[in-house]
Kinemage of the C-alpha trace (Angstrom):
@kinemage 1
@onewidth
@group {chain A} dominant
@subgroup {mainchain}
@vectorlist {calphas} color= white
{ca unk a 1} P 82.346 99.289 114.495
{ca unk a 2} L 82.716 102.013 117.102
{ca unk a 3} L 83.807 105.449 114.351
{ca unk a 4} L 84.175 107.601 116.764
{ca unk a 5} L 87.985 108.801 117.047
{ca unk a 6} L 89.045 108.780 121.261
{ca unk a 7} L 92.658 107.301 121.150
{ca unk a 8} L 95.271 108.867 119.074
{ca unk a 9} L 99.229 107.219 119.277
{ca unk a 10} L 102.217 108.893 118.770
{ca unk a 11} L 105.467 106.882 117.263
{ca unk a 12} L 108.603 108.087 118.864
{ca unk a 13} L 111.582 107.967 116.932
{ca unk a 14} L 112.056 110.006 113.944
{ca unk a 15} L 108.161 110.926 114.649
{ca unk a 16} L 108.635 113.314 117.989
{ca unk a 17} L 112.439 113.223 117.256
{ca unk a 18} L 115.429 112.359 115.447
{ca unk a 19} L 117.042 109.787 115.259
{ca unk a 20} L 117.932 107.790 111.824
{ca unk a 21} L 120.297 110.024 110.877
{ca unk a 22} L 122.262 109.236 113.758
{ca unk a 23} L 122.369 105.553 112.620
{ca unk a 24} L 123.394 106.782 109.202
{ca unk a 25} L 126.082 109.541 110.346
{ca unk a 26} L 127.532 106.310 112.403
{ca unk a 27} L 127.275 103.893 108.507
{ca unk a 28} L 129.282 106.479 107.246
{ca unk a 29} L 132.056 105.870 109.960
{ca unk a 30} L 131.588 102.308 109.837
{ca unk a 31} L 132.687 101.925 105.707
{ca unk a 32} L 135.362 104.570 106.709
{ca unk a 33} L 136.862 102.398 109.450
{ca unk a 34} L 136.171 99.067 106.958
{ca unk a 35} L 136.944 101.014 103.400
{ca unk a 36} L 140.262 98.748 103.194
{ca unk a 37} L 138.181 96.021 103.396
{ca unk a 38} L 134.951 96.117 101.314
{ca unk a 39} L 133.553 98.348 99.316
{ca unk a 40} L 131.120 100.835 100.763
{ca unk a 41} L 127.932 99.281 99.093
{ca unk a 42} L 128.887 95.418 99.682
{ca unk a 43} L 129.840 96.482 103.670
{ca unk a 44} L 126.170 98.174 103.703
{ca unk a 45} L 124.140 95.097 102.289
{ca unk a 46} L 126.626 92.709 104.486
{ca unk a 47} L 125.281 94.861 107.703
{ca unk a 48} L 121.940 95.163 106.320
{ca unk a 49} L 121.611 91.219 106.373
{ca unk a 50} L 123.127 91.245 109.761
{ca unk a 51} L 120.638 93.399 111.399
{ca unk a 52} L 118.119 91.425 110.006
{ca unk a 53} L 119.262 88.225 111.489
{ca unk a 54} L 119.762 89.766 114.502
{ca unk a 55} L 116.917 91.767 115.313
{ca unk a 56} L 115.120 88.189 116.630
{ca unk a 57} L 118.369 88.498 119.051
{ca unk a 58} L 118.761 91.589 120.158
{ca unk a 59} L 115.674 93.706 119.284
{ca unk a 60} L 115.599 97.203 117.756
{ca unk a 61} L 117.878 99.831 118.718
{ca unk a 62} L 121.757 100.825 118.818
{ca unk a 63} L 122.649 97.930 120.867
{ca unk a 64} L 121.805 95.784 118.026
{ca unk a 65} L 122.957 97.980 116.087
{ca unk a 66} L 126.556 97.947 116.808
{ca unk a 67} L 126.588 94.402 117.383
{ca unk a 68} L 126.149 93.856 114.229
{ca unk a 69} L 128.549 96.630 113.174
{ca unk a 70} L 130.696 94.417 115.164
{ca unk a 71} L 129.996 91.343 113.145
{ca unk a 72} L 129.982 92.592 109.906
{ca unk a 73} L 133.382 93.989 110.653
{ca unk a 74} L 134.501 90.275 111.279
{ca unk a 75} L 132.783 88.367 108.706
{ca unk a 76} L 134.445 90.695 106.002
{ca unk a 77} L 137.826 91.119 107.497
{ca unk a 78} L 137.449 86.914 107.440
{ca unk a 79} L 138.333 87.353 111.612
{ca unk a 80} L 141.213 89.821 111.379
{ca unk a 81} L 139.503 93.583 111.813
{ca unk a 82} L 142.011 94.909 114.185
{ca unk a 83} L 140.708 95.011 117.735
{ca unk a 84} L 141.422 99.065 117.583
{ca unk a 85} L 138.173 99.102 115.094
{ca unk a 86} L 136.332 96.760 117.337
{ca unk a 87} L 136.497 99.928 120.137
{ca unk a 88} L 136.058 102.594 117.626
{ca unk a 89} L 132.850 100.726 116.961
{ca unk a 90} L 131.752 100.526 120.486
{ca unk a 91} L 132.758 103.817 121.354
{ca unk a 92} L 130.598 104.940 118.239
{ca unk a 93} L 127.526 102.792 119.837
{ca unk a 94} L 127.843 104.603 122.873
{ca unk a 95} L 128.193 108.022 121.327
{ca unk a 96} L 124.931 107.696 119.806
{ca unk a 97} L 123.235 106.311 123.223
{ca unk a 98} L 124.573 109.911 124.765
{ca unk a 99} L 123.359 111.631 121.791
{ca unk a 100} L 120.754 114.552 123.338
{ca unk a 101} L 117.385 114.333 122.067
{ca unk a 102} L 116.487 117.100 119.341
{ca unk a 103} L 112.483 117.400 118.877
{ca unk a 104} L 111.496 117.802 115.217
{ca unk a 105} L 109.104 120.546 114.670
{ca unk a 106} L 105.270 120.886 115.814
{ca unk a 107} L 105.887 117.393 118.490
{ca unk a 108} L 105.408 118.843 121.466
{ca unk a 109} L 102.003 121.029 120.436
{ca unk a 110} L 100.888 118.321 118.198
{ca unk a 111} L 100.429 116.150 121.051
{ca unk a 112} L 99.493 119.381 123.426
{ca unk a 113} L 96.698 120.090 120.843
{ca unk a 114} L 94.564 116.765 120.462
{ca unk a 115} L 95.281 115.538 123.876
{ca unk a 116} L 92.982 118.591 124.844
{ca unk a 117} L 90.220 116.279 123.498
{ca unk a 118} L 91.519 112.641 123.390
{ca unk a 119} L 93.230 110.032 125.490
{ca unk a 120} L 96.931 110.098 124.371
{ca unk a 121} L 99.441 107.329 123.739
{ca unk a 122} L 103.165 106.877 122.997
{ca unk a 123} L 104.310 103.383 121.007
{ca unk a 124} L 107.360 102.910 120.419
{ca unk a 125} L 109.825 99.981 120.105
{ca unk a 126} L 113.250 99.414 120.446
{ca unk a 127} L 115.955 98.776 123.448
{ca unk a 128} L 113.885 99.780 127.053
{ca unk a 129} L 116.666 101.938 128.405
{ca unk a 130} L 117.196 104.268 125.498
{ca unk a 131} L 113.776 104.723 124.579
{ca unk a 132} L 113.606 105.686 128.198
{ca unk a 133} L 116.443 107.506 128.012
{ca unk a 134} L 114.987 109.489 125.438
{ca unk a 135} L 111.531 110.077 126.581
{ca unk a 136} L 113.118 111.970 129.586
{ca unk a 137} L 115.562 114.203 127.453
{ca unk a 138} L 112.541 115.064 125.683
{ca unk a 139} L 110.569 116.585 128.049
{ca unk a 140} L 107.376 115.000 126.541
{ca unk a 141} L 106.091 112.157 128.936
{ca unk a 142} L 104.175 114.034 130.947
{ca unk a 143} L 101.705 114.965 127.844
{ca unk a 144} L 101.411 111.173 127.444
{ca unk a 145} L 97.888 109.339 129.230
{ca unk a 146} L 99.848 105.955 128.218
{ca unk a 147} L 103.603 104.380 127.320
{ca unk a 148} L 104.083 101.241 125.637
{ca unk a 149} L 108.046 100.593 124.427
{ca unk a 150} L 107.313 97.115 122.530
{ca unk a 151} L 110.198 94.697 121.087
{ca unk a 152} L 107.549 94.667 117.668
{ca unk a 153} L 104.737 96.584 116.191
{ca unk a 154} L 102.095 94.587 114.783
{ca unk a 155} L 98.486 94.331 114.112
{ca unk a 156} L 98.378 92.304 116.810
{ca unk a 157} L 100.653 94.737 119.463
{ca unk a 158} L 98.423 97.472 118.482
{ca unk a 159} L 94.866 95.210 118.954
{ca unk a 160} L 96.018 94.429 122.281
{ca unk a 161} L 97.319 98.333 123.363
{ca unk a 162} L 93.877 100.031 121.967
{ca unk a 163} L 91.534 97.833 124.097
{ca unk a 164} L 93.859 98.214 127.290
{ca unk a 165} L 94.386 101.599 126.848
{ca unk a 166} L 91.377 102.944 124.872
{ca unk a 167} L 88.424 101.889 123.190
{ca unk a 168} L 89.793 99.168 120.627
{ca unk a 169} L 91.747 100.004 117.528
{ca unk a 170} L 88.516 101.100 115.741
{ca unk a 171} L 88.339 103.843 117.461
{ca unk a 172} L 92.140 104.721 117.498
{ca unk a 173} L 95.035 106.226 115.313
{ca unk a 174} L 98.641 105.608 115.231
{ca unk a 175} L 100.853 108.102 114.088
{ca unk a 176} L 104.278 107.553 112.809
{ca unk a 177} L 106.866 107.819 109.842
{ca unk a 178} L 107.472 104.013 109.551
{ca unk a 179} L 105.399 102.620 106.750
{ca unk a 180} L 105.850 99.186 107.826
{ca unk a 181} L 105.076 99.484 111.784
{ca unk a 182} L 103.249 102.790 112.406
{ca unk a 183} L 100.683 103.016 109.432
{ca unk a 184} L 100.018 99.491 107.781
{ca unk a 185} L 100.393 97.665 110.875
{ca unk a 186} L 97.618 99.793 112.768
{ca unk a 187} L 95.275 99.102 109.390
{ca unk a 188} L 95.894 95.950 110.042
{ca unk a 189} L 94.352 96.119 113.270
{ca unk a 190} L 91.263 98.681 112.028
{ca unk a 191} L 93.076 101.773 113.023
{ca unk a 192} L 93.788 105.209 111.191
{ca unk a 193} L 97.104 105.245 110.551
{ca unk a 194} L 98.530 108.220 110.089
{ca unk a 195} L 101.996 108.723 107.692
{ca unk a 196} L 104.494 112.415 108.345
{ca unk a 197} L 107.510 111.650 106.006
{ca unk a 198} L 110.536 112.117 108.087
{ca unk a 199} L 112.896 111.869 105.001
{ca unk a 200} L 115.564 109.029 106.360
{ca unk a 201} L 114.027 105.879 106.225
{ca unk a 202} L 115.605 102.484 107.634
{ca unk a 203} L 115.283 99.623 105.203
{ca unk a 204} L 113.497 97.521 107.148
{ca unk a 205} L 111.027 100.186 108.115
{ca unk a 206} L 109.679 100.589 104.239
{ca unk a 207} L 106.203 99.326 102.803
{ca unk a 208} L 104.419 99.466 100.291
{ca unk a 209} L 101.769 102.404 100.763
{ca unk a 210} L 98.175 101.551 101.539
{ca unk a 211} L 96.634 104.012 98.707
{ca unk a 212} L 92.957 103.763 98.726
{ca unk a 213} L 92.780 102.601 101.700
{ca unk a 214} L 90.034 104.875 104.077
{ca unk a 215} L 91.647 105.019 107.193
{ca unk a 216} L 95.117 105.904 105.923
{ca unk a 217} L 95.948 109.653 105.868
{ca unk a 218} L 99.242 111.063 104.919
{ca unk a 219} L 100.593 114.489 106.574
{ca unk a 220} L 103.419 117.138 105.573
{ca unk a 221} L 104.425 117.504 109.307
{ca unk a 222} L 103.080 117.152 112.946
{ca unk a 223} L 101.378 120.616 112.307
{ca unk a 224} L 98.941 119.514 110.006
{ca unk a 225} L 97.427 116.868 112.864
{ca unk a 226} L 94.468 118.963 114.420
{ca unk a 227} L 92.828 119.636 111.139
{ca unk a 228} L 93.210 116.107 110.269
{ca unk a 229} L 91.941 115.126 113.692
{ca unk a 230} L 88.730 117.839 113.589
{ca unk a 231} L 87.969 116.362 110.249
{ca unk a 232} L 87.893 112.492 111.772
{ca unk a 233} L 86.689 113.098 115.016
């Protein structure tokens, strides 16, 4: 097993920036627009179950998303939601694709800091053009040696992305604040994986946490990541 630390991989949303609690500001809006209709719990488990369906459609991301808004809106409304909430819907969906990018504390000289001494990676996943999108607002892709945007994180995603882009997932770390996709997936593979809370977490994001396990670490922000990487390394 190569120890030696080389590769370290940053998660993008709600890692380098926000972003949930756009999706949630929009939920809110949603059981406003539906409140004649469903109560606000019922309408949330109703889309809940929708994105979940759909993600093998559409992917990650507000696309999906608001499809499924969209759908929700006319399996509860039994095929009558007035077509004026259909376009408040959309127009909410694109609101949120023109949101700007804000950077959450210590991103930019987290990365700045270990990429002094190691090969640098984003992974992220979710629709191509607003990942994209966002990369560019946030002034970050230059600091990055590699990009991956990927429709699903893995064991296997991040097997194959360590041994392109570094020196095999033994020697790597993945750091994110998805449970699921940026710290037991990456375990999976033989990687550190690295958990910073971000406080909002998407459903389908949550795991069970790998306690015990040796190559998971948990952080209080991005500015606890050099010390964490001396110590490894």
């Amino acid at each position: 097993m190569q120890d030696k630390l080389t590769t370290i991989a940053f998660d993008a949303d709600d890692t380098l920036w926000h972003n949930e609690r756009f999706f949630q500001l929009t939920q809110t809006y949603f059981a406003e627009l539906l409140a004649d209709h469903a109560e606000r719990d019922h309408l949330m488990e109703r889309l809940l179950a929708a994105e979940k369906r759909n993600i093998q459609h559409y992917g990650y991301g507000i696309k999906g998303f608001t499809l499924s808004m969209i759908e929700t809106a006319i399996e509860v409304t039994e095929d009558r939601v007035p077509a004026r909430v259909i376009r408040q819907l959309v127009e909410a969906g694109q609101e949120m694709l023109a949101h700007p990018i804000e950077l959450l504390p210590h991103a930019r000289e987290a990365i700045e800091s270990v990429a002094e001494t190691h090969r640098v990676l984003l992974i992220t996943k979710g629709d191509l053009i607003d990942q994209e999108r966002k990369l560019a607002q946030s002034g970050l892709g230059e600091l990055f040696d590699g990009i991956e945007i990927v429709s699903e994180k893995t064991a296997a995603t991040y097997s194959t992305i360590f041994a392109q882009h570094g020196d095999g997932p033994e020697a790597s770390m993945m750091i994110g604040n998805s449970m699921r996709s940026d710290v037991v997936a990456p375990i999976e593979a033989g990687c550190w994986g690295v958990y910073v809370p971000h406080g909002l977490v998407w459903e389908i994001e949550k795991a069970e946490t790998p306690a015990g396990n040796p190559r998971f670490c948990e952080l209080r922000d991005l500015g606890d990541l050099s010390a964490l990487v001396a110590r490894i390394s």
